[in-house]
Legacy VTK file of the C-alpha trace (Angstrom):
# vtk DataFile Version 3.0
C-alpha trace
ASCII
DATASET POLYDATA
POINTS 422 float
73.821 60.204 -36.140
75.898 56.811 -34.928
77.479 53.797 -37.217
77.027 50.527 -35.247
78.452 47.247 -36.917
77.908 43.491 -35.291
78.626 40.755 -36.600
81.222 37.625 -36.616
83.646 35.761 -38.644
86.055 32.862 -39.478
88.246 34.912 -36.956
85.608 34.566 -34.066
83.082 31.559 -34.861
83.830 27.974 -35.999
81.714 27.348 -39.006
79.189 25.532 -37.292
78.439 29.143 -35.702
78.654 31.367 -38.838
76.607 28.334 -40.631
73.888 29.263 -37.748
73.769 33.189 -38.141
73.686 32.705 -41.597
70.851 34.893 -43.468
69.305 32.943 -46.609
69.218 35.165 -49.716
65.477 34.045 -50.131
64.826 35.733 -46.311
67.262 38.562 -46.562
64.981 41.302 -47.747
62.567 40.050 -44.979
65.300 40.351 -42.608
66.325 44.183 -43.472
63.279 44.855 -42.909
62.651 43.736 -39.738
66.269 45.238 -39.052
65.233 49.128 -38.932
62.380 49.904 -36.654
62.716 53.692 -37.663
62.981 54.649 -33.611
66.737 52.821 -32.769
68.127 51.501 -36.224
66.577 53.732 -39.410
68.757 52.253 -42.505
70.491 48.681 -42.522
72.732 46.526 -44.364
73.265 43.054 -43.499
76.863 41.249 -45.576
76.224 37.697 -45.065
78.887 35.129 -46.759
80.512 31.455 -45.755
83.074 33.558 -44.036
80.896 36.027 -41.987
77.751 37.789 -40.819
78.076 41.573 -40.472
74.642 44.076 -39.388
75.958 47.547 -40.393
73.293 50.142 -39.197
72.005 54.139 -38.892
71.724 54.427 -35.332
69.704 57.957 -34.861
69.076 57.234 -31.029
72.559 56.611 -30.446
75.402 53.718 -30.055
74.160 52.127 -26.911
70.480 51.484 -28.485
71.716 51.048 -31.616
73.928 47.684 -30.904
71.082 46.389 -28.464
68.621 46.368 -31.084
71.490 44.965 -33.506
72.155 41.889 -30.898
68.349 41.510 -30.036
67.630 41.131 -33.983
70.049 39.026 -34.578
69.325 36.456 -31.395
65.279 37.045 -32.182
65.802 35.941 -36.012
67.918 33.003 -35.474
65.832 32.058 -32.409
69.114 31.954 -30.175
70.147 33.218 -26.602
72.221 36.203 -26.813
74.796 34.260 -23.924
75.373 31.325 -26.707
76.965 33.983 -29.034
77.996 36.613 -27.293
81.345 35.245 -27.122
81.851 35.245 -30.713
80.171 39.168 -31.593
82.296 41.774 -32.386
81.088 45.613 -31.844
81.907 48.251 -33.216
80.705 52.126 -33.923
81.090 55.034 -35.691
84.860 55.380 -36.853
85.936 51.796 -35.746
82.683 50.300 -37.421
83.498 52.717 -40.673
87.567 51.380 -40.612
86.340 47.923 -40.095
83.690 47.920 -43.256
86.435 49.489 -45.158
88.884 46.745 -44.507
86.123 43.996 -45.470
85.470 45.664 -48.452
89.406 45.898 -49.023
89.929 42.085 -48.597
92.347 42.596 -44.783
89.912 41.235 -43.036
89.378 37.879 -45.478
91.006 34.415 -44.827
92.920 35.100 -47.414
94.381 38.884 -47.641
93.288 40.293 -51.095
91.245 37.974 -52.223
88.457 39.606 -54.939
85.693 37.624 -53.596
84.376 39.698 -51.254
84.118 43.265 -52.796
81.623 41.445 -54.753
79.398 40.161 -51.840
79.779 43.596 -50.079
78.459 45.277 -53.053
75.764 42.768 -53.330
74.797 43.338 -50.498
74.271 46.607 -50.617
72.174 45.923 -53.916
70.115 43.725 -51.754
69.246 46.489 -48.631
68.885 49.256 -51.689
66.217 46.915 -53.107
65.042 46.287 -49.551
64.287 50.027 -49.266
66.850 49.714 -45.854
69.446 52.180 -47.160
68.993 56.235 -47.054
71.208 58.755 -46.620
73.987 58.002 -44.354
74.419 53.928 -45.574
74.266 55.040 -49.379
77.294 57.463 -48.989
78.982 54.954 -46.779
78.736 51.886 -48.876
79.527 53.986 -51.948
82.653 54.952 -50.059
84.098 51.646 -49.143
83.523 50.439 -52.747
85.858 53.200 -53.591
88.210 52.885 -51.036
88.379 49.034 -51.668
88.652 49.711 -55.793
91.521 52.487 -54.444
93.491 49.978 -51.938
93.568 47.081 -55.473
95.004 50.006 -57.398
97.509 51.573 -55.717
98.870 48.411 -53.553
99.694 45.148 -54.472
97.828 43.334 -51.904
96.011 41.266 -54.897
98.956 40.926 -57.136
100.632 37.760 -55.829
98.398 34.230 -56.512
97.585 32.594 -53.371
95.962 29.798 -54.513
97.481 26.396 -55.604
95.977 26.667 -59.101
97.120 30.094 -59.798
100.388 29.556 -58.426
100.988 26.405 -60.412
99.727 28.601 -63.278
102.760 31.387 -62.029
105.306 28.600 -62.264
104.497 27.440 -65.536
104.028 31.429 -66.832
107.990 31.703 -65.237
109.534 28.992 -66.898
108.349 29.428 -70.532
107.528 33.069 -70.262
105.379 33.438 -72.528
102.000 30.743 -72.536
100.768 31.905 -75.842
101.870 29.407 -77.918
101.925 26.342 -75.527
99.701 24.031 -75.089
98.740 22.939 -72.209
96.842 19.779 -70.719
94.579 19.694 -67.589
94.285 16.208 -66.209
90.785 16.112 -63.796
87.709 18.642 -64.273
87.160 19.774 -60.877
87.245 22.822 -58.722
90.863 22.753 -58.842
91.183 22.488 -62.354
88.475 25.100 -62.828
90.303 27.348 -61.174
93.741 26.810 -63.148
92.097 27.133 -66.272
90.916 30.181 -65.413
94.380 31.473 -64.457
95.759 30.416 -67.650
93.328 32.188 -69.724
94.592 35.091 -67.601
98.081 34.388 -68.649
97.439 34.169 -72.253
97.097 30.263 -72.947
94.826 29.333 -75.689
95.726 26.079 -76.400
93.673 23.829 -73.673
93.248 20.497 -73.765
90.808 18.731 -70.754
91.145 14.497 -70.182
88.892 13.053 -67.889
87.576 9.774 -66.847
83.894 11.662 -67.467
84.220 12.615 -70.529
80.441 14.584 -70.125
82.375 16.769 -67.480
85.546 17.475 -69.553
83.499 18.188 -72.636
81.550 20.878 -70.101
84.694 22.305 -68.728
86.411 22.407 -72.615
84.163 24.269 -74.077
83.517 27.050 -70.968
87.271 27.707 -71.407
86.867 27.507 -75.554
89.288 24.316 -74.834
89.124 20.947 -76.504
88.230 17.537 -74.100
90.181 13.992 -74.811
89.207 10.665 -73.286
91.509 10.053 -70.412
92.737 6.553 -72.249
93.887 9.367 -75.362
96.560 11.108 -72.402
99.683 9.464 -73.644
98.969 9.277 -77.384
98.049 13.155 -76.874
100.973 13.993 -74.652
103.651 14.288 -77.357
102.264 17.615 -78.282
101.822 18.942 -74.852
103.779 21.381 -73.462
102.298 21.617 -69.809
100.290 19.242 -67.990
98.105 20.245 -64.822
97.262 17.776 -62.941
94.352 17.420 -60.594
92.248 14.292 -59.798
90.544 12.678 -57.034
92.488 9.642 -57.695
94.224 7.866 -54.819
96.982 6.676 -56.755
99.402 7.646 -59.552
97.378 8.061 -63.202
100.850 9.055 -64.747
103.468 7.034 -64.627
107.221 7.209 -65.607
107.340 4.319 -67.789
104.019 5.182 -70.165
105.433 8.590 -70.291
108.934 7.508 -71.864
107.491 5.574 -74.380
105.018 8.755 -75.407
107.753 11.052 -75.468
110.180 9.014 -77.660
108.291 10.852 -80.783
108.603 13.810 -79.215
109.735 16.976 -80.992
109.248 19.627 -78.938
111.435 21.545 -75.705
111.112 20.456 -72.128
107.492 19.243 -70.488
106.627 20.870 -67.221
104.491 18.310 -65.116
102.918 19.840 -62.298
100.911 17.750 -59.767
98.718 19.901 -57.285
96.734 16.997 -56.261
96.393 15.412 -52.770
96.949 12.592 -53.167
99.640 12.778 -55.736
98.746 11.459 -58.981
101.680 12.047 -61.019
104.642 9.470 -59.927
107.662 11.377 -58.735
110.101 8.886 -61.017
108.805 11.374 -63.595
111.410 14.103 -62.830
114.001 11.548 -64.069
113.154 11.203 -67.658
115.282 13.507 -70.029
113.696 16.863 -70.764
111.050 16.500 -67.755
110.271 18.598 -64.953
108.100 17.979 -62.159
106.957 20.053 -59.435
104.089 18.924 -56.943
101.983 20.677 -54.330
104.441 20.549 -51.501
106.648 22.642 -54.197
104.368 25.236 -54.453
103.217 25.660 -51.161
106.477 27.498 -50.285
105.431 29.493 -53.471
101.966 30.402 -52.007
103.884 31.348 -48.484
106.065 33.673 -49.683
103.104 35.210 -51.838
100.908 35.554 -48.790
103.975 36.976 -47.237
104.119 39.900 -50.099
100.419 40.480 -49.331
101.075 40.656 -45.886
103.639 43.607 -46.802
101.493 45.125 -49.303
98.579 45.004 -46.647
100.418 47.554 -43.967
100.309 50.008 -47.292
96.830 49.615 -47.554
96.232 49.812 -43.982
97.037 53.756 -44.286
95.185 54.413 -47.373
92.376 52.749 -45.080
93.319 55.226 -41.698
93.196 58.013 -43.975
90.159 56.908 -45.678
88.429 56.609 -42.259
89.134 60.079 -41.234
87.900 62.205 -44.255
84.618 60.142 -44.298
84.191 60.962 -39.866
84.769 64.809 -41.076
82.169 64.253 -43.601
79.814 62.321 -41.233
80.002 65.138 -39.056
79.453 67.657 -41.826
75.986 65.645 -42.710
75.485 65.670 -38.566
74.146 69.166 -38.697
70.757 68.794 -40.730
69.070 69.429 -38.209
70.686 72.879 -37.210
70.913 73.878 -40.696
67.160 73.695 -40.677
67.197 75.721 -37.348
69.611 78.563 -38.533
66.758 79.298 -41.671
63.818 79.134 -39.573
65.489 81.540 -37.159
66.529 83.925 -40.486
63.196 83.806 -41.845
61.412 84.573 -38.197
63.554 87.341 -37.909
62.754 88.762 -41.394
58.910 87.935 -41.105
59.030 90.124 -37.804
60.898 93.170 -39.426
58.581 92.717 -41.880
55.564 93.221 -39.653
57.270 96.128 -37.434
57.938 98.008 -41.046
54.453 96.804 -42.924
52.577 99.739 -42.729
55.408 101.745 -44.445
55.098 100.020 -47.802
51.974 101.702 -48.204
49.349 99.535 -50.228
50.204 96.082 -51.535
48.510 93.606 -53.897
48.409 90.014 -53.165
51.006 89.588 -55.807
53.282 91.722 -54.255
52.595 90.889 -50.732
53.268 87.083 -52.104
56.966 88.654 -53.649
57.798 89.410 -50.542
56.990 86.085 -48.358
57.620 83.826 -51.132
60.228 85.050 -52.792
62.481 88.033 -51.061
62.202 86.826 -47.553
63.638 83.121 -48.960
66.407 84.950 -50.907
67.519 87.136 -47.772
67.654 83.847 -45.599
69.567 82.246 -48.010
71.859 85.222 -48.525
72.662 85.499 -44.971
72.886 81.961 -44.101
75.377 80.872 -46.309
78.592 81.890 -44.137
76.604 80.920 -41.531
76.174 77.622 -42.184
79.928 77.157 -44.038
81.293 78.047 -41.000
79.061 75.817 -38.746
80.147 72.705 -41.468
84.040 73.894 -41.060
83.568 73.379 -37.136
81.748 70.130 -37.685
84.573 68.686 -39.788
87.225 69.534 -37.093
84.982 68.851 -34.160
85.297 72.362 -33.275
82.702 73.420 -30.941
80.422 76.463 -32.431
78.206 78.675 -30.329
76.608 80.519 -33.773
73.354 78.735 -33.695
72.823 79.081 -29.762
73.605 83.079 -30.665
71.232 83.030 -33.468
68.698 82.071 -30.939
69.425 84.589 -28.698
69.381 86.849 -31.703
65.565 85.476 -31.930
64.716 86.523 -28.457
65.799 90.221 -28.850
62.751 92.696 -29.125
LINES 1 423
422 0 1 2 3 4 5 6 7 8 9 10 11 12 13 14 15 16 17 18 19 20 21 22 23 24 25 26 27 28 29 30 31 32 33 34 35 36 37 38 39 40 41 42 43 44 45 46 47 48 49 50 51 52 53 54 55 56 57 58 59 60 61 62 63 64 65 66 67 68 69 70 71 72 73 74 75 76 77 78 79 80 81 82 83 84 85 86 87 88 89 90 91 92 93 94 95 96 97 98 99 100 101 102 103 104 105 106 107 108 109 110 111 112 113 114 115 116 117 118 119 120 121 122 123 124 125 126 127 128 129 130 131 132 133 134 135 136 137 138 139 140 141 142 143 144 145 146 147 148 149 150 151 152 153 154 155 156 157 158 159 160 161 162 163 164 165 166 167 168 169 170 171 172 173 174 175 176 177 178 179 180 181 182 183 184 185 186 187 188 189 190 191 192 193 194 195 196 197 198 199 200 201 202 203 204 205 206 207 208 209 210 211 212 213 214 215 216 217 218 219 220 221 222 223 224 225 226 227 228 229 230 231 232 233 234 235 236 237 238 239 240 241 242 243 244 245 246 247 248 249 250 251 252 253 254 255 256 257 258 259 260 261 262 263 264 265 266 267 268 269 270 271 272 273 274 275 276 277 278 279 280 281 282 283 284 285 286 287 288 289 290 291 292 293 294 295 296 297 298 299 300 301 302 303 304 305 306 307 308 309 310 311 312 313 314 315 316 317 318 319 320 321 322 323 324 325 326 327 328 329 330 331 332 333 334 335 336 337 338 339 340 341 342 343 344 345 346 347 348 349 350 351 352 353 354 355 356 357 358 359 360 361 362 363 364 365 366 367 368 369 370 371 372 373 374 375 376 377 378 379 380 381 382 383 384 385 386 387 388 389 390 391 392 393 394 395 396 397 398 399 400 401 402 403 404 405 406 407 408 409 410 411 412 413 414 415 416 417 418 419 420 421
């Protein structure tokens, strides 16, 4: 049996590409479907997010037939020339298409190296083609594997320990400087994505104390009580500030909404340690004078973009560990393959067994004297199975030991010699 793998991503196609080879969740189990025509593709998966489009297939009558009938699905179900893609395909098959599914599934191969996105989609996909009825065998212990190997590569590297995002870093900073977010309360200006994702991140960290303002209050009341937080009319920020310890900022404002001079006059009651402004919109919304008020800090996004380099940097690091948890990973599941490879000749070694005890059995018959059916059935049924799987145990141990170590093995070409001997 072959692994074949096509597909594309934000490495090979511009988006208006990917956005084309897209597969609809409504049409996907339709599309598996048509995938495996049981004669050059028998079990498929098909991962299909903003950031690629991957076919991963069984290919029983080999590589060559295997990717044509990948390309000529893809091209027939999109209703596009193969020559207006080609240039953005990748192929690959058997251990490269196995090391390649393994570093999806890991988060190397993502835009962003170890984000947690993906192993998600992966394994939803694979929910999807089980569903489907497009997974057997060979894609069930494969998929099953680079689960594992991605759940292995987040444990024992830190490829997913350093934020990379502006909202987690900016959550980081704020973590760093008072060291512990329990107690502190902190204020998210804007109820966007952005902000979304920061209060998520300090949730993470510990904070419990979240305050939302926003110029829609219906959307700060939403995002308040998702994140168990509390939601303040924007016009409230100053008279709230005082008993802020953190504020998060993140509008789509294309001016300052905090400014220096409205912010000394809130903090004059003030009885609490330094506040830690941090502005991680674009464009700014917090005015810079604010770093020059007494007890004040600000940082904006420029500041933590060197943060989020050096972090992608670490990943980077941690990545070349993971890459030989994935080599090794690659390997043990080829010897496997291989070991799964000789069905076929498993099958073969028994008959061969059993033919050879059936025709003892009929040189010796008239020996055992008088039988009954029950007897006679002991024998066929019962002793004859037992004998064959006696015998063909070492047999077929060995033949699984050569498989593993591509080792080439003449015992089932001697067994059928054996056959042939009168």
């Amino acid at each position: 049996m072959n692994i074949v793998l096509l597909g594309l991503s934000h490495k090979t196609a511009p988006v208006e590409v990917r956005e084309r080879l897209a597969f609809n969740e409504s049409r996907l189990p339709g599309a598996l479907a048509n995938l495996v025509d049981q004669v050059c593709v028998d079990e498929g998966v098909i991962v299909s997010t903003c950031n690629r489009v991957e076919l991963i297939a069984s290919a029983p009558a080999g590589i060559e037939k295997g990717i044509d009938r990948l390309q000529n699905f893809l091209c027939d179900f999109h209703e596009l020339p193969l020559h207006s893609i080609h240039s953005h395909l990748y192929l690959h098959a058997d251990s490269e298409a196995i090391k390649h599914l393994f570093r999806v599934a890991s988060a190397l191969d993502s835009m962003v190296v170890g984000e947690s996105q993906i192993l998600g989609q992966v394994k939803e996909a694979y929910r999807t083609a089980i569903e489907a009825g497009t997974v057997g065998r060979v894609l069930s212990q494969l998929m099953h594997r680079a689960l594992s190997v991605a759940k292995r590569v987040r444990t024992e590297t830190g490829v997913a320990l350093h934020p990379v995002s502006i909202s987690s870093v900016a959550v980081e900073l704020a973590n760093k400087i008072f060291g512990d977010l329990t107690e502190k309360t902190v204020m998210l200006v804007g109820a966007g994505d952005m902000a979304e994702l920061a209060a998520q991140s300090l949730m993470q960290a510990g904070a419990h104390k979240l305050l939302i303002a926003n110029r829609t209050a219906e959307k700060a009341a939403n995002l308040a009580q998702q994140y168990n937080g509390g939601a303040i009319s924007f016009a409230a920020f100053y008279e709230t500030l005082p008993a802020v310890d953190i504020v998060i900022c993140s509008t789509g404002a294309a001016d300052y909404v905090i400014r220096p001079e409205e912010t000394r006059r809130a903090l004059k009651s003030r009885r609490k340690g330094p506040l830690l402004f941090i502005d991680i919109s674009v464009p700014r919304n917090i005015d810079p004078g604010i770093a020059n008020l007494d007890s004040t800090f600000l940082f904006d996004i420029d500041d933590l973009q060197g943060a989020v380099q050096s972090n992608l940097k670490e990943r980077e690091r941690e990545a070349q560990s993971a890459e030989v948890i994935i080599e090794s990973e690659t390997q043990s599941f080829m010897k496997h393959l291989r070991s799964l490879d000789i069905g076929p000749q498993v099958v073969e070694v028994k008959a061969i067994l059993a033919q050879l005890a059936l025709n003892e059995l009929k040189r010796h018959r008239k020996r055992l004297g008088a039988l009954n059916a029950e007897q006679e059935s002991a024998i066929t049924e019962i002793l004859i199975p037992a004998l064959v799987n006696k015998l063909s145990h070492p047999l077929i141990a060995h033949m699984r030991a050569t498989a593993r170590h591509e080792e080439p093995t003449d015992t089932l070409e001697e067994l059928r010699k054996l056959i042939r001997i009168d």
